[in-house]
N, C-alpha and C positions, 0 to 999 in steps of 0.2 A: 572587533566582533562584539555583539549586542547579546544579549539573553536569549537563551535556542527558543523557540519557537514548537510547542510541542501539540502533535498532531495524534489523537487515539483514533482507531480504524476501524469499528465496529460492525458490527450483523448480528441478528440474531436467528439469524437459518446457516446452519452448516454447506458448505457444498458451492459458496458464492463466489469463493476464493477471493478472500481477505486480505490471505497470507501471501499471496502469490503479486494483490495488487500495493500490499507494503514492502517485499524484498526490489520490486521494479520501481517504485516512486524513489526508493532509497537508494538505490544505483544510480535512478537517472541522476538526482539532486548532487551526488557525488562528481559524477564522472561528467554531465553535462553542465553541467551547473556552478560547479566549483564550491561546492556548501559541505561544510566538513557536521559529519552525518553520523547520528549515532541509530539503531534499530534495537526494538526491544522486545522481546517477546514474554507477554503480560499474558499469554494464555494458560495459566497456572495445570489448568486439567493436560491439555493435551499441546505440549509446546511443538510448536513443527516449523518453526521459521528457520531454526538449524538447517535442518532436512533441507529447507528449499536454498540454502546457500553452503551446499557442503561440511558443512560446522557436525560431524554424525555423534561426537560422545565427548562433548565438554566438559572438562574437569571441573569446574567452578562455574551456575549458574544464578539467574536472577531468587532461585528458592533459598541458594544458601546466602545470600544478601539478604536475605526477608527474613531471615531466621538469624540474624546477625553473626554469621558464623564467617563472616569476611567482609571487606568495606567493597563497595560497588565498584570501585576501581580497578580489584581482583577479577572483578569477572568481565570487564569486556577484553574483547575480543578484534585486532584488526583485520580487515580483510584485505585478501590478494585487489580487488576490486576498486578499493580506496574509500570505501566506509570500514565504520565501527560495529559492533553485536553484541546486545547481553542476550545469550540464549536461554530457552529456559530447560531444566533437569529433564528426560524421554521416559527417564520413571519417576516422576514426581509423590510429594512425599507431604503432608502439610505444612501450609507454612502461614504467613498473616498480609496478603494481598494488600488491604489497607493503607499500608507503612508506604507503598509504591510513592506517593506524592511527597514525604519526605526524600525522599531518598535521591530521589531524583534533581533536588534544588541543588547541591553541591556540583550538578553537570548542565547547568544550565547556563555558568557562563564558560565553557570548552567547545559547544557545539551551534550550530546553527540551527540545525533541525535536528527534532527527537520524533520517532516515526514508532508509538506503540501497537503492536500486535493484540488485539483483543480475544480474551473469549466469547465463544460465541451462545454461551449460556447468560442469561439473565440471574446475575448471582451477585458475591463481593468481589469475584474477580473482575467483572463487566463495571463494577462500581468503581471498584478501584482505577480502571482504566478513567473512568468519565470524569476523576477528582483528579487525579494527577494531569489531563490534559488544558490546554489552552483551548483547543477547537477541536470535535471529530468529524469524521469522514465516516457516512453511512454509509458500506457494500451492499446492493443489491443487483438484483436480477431484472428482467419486465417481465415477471410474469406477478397474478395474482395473489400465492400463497406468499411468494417473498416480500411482495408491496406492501401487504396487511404485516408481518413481521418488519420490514422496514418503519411504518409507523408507530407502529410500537415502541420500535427502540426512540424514535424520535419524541416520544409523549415521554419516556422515563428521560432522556435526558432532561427535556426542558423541567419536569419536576426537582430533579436536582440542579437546574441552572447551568446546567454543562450544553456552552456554546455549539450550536450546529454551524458548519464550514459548508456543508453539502455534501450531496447523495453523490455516488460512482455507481454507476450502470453497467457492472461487470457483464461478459460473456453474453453479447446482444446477437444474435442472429440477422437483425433488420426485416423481420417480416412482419406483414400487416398485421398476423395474431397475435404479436409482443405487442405489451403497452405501451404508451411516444411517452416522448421526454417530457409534455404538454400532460401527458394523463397522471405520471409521476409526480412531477410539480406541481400538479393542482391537488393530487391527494393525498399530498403530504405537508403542503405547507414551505416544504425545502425545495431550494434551488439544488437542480440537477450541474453538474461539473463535469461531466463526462461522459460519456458511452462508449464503453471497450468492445472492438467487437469478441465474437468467438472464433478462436484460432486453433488448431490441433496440433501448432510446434508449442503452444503455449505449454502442453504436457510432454514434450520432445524434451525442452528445456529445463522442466521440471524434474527429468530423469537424470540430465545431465548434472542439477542440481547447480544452473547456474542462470541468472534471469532472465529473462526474455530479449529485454531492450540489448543485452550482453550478446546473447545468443543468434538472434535476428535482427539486428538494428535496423533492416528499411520495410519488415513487416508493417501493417497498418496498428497494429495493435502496440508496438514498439515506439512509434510516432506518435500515437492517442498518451501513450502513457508519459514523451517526456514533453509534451504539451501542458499536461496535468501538472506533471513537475513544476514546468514555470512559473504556472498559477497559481500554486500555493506559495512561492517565496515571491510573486509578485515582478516576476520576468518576464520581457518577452520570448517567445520561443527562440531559439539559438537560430542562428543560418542555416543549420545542416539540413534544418526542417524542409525549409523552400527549395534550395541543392538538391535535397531528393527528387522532391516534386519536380524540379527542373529537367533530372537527370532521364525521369521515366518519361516526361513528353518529349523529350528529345529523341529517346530512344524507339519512340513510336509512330515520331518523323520519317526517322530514318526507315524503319520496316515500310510503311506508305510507299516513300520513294524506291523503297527498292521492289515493292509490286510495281508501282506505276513503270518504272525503266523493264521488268518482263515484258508486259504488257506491248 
């Protein structure tokens, strides 16, 4: 095993679901992938990546690690799923964001990927995310007020030197009034990685408090996300992907022929 690979997940528009496309990348990387995964949730104001993997009242989070009241080892967490979590405190409290990039070197050779939860304020916690990462992943939308806040965050990275990975095109509808992947790319400068569509088990799963890819594995939006998986550790998509695809033309043979024999 090599030095983890650490990925910060950024927006700067709430509502884009961030957190929703870090607890699914972090599953899939686990569970399809075989990459022993740790997730972090570095949104200091408002931590909810607990929330989205059942984790409701942590004894020990990433705030009391920042405030050196425990070594980071105390606070993760494994899951039923077969990743790792440092969550963050639901009533947070101050602490020193900053320190996140030290802290973090000591797990850098236990894991393969490090999947950081960002906030989504333009502060020292979004800082601290950009310094402690190797590459991020910018959450957006297609629509226009998220692109101009996508660009943005992508102009303060590159000021601090914090490497762009590319955009994720969370919750797309596919209709002609949404911006393409072409209008995205060109006005940002970044290569687009995905396009998730919009789902409504997406919030099914969220209630369940378990992630999507877990929850509906042959959704399309389940597929998009461990496609994305592969991409970042530099895999091809597993079999199960094709198998799917296989499974549905099959099965839409079979309906064909069984109109044509009414017939």
């Amino acid at each position: 095993m090599g030095r983890a690979k650490v990925f910060g997940v950024i927006a700067l528009k709430g509502g884009v679901g961030k957190t929703t496309v870090v607890s699914n990348l972090g599953a899939s990387l686990a569970r399809d992938y075989g990459k022993k995964v740790l997730m972090i949730d570095a949104n200091f104001s408002t931590p909810h990546l607990g929330l989205h993997l059942g984790l409701l009242n942590p004894k020990y989070t990433l705030h009391h690690v920042l405030n050196d009241n425990l070594s980071i080892f105390e606070a993760i967490y494994q899951h039923e799923l077969g990743f790792h979590i440092i969550p963050g405190k639901l009533a947070p409290f101050q602490t020193a964001p900053l320190d996140l990039k030290n802290k973090l070197e000591e797990l850098r050779d236990i894991y393969d990927v490090i999947l950081i939860d960002s906030s989504p304020s333009l502060n020292e916690e979004m800082y601290a995310t950009m310094a402690a990462s190797d590459e991020l992943l910018v959450v957006s939308s297609p629509d226009y007020p998220t692109l101009s806040s996508t660009i943005h965050a992508i102009r303060v990275a590159d000021k601090r030197e914090a490497k762009i990975h590319g955009i994720v095109i969370n919750k797309a509808y596919k209709k002609k009034f949404e911006l393409s992947k072409r209008d995205i790319e060109g006005a940002s400068g970044s290569k687009v990685l995905s396009v998730i569509p919009e789902n409504f088990r997406v919030l099914s799963s969220l209630s369940r408090m378990v992630p999507m890819i877990v929850n509906f594995p042959r959704q399309n939006v389940s597929l998009e996300y461990r496609r994305l998986a592969g991409l970042l550790v530099g895999e091809k998509t597993k079999r199960w992907f094709s198998k799917t695809k296989k499974v549905t033309k099959s099965k839409t043979k079979k309906k064909k022929t069984k109109k044509n024999a009414t017939k």
